[in-house]
C-alpha positions, 0 to 999 in steps of 0.5 A: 466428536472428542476425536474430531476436536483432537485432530490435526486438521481441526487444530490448524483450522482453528488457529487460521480461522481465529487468527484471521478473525483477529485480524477483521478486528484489528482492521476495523477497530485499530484498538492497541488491545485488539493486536491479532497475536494478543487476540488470537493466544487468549482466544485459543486458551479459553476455548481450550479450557472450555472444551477440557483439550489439552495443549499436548491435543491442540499442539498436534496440528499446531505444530504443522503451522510452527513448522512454517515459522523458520521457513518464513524467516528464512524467506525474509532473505529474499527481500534482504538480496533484492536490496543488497545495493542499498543495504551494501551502500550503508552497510556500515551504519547498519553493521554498527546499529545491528550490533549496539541494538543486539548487545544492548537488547541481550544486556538490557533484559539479561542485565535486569532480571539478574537483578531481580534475582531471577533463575540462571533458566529465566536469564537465558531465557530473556538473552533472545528475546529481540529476535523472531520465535522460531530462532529464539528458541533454539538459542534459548534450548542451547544456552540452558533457557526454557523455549516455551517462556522465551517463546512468550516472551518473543511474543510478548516483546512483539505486542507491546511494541509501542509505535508513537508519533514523534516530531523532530525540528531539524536545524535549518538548512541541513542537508540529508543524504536521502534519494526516493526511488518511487515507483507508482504503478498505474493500472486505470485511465485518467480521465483529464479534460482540459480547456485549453484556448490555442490559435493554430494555423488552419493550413497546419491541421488535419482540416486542411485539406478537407476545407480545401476541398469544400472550397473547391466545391464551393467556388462555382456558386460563388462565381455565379452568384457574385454579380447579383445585385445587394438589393431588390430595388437595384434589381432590373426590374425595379429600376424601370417603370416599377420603380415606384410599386417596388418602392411601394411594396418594398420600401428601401430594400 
């Protein structure tokens, strides 16, 4: 059994099916608490100290799904390509927010944990925090930081980012360069029904010629029946000697 824990497949599937369940709560709950990376770290350590597995064990096969982190930061540039037009077309709005936001991000954790008195190790651990795991690091492994602290950290930062509603007034009649290019796939038919009151020409519809033809049809027994008289009492009958027993039987019709 102690094997079994121990192995690499066990450790894969552990952290894939407690991730996963992570994510169930935070689908259902949407509680800030609940977010899956938060979940799914504490989960792991309390089963790992529960089962008396140590970290080396567990990151055996861990370090299997680790692996696919920097190809999965790698993959993001093919989004960034599908979008080259857009992103060259504000290339340099974006160019200087990627710089003041990266130099401000390093200052600013940098900055406050010299004055804290921290390790030259935690300064340069803190230096890479704004940017995905895998990458920060490295950068934390080359400058002199400790890679599992900045690897915490990285995580960390992500947790807790806070995403609050905010209500901006723009100034009346101010013109902003923004184009939508929206494109909503429909894959169902719409049922629609409609009442629509229309007055078209017989003689310019499919019915047409099929009428034409009932006309046709028709005609004959028209011919024929068109001399009949309106009434029984002009009938001939009724206009001789039965006059009045016509007059009788059927009054004036």
């Amino acid at each position: 059994m102690n094997d079994f824990l121990s192995s690499e497949l066990f450790s894969v599937t552990l952290t894939l099916l407690v991730f996963r369940g992570a994510q169930t709560l935070y689908q259902r709950y949407k509680f800030a608490f609940l977010n899956p990376v938060l979940l799914s770290v504490l989960t792991l350590i309390g089963f790992l100290k529960g089962t008396n597995i140590s970290y080396q064990q567990y990151f055996a096969g861990g370090q299997i799904i680790s692996f696919f982190l920097a190809p999965a930061v790698v993959a993001l540039g093919v989004p960034l390509y599908l979008h080259l037009p857009e992103i060259k077309k504000r290339g340099k709005a974006l160019l200087i927010s990627l710089l003041v936001g990266s130099v401000l991000g390093i200052v600013s954790a940098a900055g406050i944990a010299a004055l804290l008195g921290a390790s030259q190790a935690v300064i340069c651990s803190l230096a890479p925090k704004s940017v995905t795991t895998p990458i920060a690091m490295d950068i934390a492994q080359r400058i002199g930081g400790i890679p599992p602290l900045t690897a915490a950290i990285v995580i960390a930062t992500g947790i807790l980012d806070i995403n609050a509603p905010a209500n901006i007034i723009l100034p009346a009649g101010l013109e902003l360069p923004i184009s939508l290019d929206i494109t909503v796939p429909v894959d169902k038919e719409v049922p629609v029904v409609l009442t629509v009151p229309v007055n078209i020409p017989l003689n310019q519809t499919e019915l047409h010629e099929p009428f034409v033809g009932l006309q046709q049809v028709v005609e004959p027994y028209k011919v024929m029946l068109g001399d009949l008289p309106d009434a029984w009492m002009e009938t001939p009958i009724c206009q001789g000697m039965l006059d009045e027993v016509c007059t009788f039987m059927l009054g004036s019709q």
